[in-house]
Legacy VTK file of the C-alpha trace (Angstrom):
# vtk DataFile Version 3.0
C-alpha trace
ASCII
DATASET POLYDATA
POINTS 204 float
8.027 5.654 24.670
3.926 6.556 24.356
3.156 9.758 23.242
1.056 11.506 25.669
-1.650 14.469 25.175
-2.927 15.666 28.176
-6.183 17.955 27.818
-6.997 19.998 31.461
-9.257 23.423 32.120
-8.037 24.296 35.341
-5.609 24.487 37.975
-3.876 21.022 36.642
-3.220 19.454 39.577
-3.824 16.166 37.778
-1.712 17.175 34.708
1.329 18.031 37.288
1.074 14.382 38.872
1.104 12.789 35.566
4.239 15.099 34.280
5.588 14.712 37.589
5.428 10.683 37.363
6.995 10.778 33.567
10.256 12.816 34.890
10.234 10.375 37.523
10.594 7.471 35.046
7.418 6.071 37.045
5.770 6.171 33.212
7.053 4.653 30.223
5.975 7.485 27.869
6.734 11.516 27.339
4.185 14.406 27.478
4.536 15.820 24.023
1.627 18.390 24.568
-0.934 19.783 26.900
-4.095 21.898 25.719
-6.126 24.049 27.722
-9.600 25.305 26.590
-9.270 29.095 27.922
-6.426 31.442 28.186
-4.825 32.590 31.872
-5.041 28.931 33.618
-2.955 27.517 36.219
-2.571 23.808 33.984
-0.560 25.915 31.642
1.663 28.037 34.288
2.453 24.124 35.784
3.069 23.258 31.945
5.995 25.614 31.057
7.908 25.042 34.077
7.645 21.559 33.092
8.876 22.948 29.650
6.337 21.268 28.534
4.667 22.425 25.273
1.309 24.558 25.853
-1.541 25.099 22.724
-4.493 26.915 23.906
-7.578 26.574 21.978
-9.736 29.286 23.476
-13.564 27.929 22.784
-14.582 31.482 23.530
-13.342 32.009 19.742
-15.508 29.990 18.190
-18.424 30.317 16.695
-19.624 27.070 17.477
-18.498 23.559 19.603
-18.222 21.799 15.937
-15.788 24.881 14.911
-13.936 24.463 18.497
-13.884 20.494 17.586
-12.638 20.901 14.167
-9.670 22.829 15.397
-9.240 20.843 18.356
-8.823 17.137 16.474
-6.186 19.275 14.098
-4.083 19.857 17.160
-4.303 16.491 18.233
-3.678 14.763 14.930
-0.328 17.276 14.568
0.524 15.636 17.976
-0.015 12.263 16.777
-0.574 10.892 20.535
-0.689 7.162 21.593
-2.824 8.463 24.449
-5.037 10.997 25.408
-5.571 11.954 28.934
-8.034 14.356 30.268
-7.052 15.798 33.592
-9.893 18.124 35.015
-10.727 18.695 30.760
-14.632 20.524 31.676
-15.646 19.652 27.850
-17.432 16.715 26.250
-15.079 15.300 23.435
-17.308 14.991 20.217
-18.178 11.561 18.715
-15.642 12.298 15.997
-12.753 12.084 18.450
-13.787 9.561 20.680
-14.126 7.252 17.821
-10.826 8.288 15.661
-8.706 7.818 19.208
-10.907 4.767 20.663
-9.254 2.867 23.625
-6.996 5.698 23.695
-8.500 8.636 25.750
-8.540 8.353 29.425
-10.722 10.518 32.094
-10.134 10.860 35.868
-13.693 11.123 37.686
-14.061 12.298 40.996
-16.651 9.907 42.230
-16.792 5.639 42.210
-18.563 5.330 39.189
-21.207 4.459 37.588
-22.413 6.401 40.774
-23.057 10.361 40.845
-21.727 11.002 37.342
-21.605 14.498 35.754
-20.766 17.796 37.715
-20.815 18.075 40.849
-19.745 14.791 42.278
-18.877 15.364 45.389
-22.159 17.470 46.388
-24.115 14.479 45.020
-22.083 11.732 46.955
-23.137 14.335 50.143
-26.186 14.588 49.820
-27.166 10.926 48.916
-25.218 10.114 52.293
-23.100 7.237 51.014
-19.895 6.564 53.658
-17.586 5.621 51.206
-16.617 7.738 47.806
-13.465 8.233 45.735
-12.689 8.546 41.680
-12.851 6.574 38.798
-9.946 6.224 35.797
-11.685 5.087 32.597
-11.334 4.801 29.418
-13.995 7.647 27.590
-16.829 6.255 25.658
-19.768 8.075 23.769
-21.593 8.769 27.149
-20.612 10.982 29.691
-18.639 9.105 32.465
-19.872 6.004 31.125
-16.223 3.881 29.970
-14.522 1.181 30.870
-13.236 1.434 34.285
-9.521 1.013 34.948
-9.131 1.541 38.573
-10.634 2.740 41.410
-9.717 4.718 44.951
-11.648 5.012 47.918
-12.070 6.782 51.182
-14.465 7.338 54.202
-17.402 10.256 53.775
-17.399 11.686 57.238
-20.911 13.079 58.818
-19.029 16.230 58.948
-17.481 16.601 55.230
-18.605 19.130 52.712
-17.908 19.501 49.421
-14.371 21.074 49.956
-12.799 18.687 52.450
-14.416 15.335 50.538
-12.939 17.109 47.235
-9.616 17.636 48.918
-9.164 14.311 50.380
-10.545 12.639 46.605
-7.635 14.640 45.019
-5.000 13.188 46.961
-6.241 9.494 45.728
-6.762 11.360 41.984
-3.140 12.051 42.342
-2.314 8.309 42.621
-4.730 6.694 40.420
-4.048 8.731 37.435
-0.518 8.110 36.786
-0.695 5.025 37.700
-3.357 4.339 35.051
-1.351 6.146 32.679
1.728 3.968 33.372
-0.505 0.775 33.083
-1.684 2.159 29.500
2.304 2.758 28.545
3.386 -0.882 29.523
0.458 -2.121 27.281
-0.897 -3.822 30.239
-4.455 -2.897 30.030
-6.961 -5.005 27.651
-10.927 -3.658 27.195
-13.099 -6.374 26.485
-16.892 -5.119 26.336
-16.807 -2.929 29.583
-14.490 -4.938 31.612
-10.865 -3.631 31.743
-7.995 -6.430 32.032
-4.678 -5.858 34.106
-2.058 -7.922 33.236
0.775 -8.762 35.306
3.604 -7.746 32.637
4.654 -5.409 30.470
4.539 -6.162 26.848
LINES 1 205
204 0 1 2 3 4 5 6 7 8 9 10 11 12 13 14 15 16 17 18 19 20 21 22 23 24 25 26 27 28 29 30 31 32 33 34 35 36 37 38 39 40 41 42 43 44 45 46 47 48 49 50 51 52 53 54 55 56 57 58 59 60 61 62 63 64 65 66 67 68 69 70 71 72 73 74 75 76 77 78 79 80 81 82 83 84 85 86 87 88 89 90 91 92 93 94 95 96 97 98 99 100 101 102 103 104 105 106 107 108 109 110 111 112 113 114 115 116 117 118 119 120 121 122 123 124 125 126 127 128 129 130 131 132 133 134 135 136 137 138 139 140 141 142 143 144 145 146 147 148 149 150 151 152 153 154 155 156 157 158 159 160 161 162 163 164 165 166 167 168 169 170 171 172 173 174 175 176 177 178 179 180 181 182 183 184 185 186 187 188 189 190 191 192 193 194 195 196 197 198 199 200 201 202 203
C-alpha cells in the first residue's frame, strides 16, 4: 500500500474524492496525512471526519517562504510518502522538494494544459473563447503547471458560461481524473519518459 500526502488550501473537494476513492478500495494506497497552509479550512473539517490525520503549517508564521519550506519538507520527510498529491495546494513547492520527491508529486489543474496556466484558469479559457476546456493531472516539475501530463478531461465552453458554472462543471471531471491518476500512480502503472507519460495496461 503507497503512502499518500495530500497538500490542499481550501475547501478540499479534491482531497475528499481522493480519500473517498482509498476507503472505496478504488486506490491501492492509504492517506497517511493531509497539510493545509492556513488554519480554519474546509480540507481539514473533510479530513477529521475521514479520521484522517491533519498538520497545519500556517505560512502566516513565518518569516519567510524558505522558513515555511524548511518546516514544510520536515513534515513531509516524518511522513515518509510514496506520493505527494496537491489538491487545490495555492503554493509553489520550492526546488528543494520538487527535486528530493521527483516523479512523485502530482497537481490537478483546472484547465487542458499547456493552455491558460497559472490562476485564474477558467477566466482565461473565457475570455480567449475556446469551446472546449477541462483539467490537467501531472506530474509537478520546476515550472509552474509545466509537468508531465497524466490525463486529461474535457467538456463544452458554452457562449453563456462564466467563470462559476465552467468552474463547477471542470470540478465534476477534477473529481474523476484525480483519483484515478492517483490509483494509476499506486499500481505502478505510470512511466515518465522526457515529458511523455506512459500507461500501462497492468499493475506491477
Amino acid at each position: 500500500m503507497k503512502r499518500i500526502v495530500v497538500l490542499a488550501s481550501g475547501r478540499g473537494s479534491n482531497f475528499l474524492a481522493v480519500a473517498s476513492a482509498i476507503a472505496e478500495g478504488k486506490i491501492a494506497g492509504r492517506c497517511v496525512g493531509l497539510i493545509v497552509d492556513r488554519n480554519g479550512t474546509l480540507a481539514a473539517v473533510r479530513a477529521e471526519r475521514q479520521r484522517i490525520p491533519v498538520i497545519t503549517i500556517n505560512y502566516q508564521e513565518f518569516r519567510s517562504r524558505d522558513e515555511y519550506e524548511a518546516e514544510l519538507s520536515a513534515v513531509l520527510r516524518s511522513l515518509n510518502p510514496d506520493l505527494i498529491v496537491l489538491a487545490g495546494y495555492m503554493r509553489i513547492l520550492g526546488s528543494s522538494i520538487i527535486r528530493e520527491y521527483a516523479g512523485r508529486i502530482i497537481n490537478i489543474h483546472p484547465s487542458l494544459l499547456p493552455s491558460f496556466a497559472g490562476l485564474n484558469a477558467h477566466r482565461q479559457a473565457i475570455e480567449y473563447g475556446v469551446r472546449l476546456s477541462g483539467c490537467t493531472v501531472h506530474f509537478v516539475d520546476e515550472g509552474t503547471d509545466t509537468g508531465p501530463i497524466i490525463l486529461q478531461r474535457w467538456c463544452d465552453v458554452s457562449e453563456d458560461d462564466d467563470e462559476s458554472t465552467l468552474s463547477d462543471r471542470i470540478l465534476t471531471l477534477e473529481h474523476e481524473a484525480l483519483p484515478k491518476a492517483v490509483s494509476l500512480f499506486c499500481e505502478g502503472r505510470l512511466t515518465i519518459d522526457g515529458r511523455r507519460v506512459f500507461i500501462s495496461d497492468e499493475a506491477e
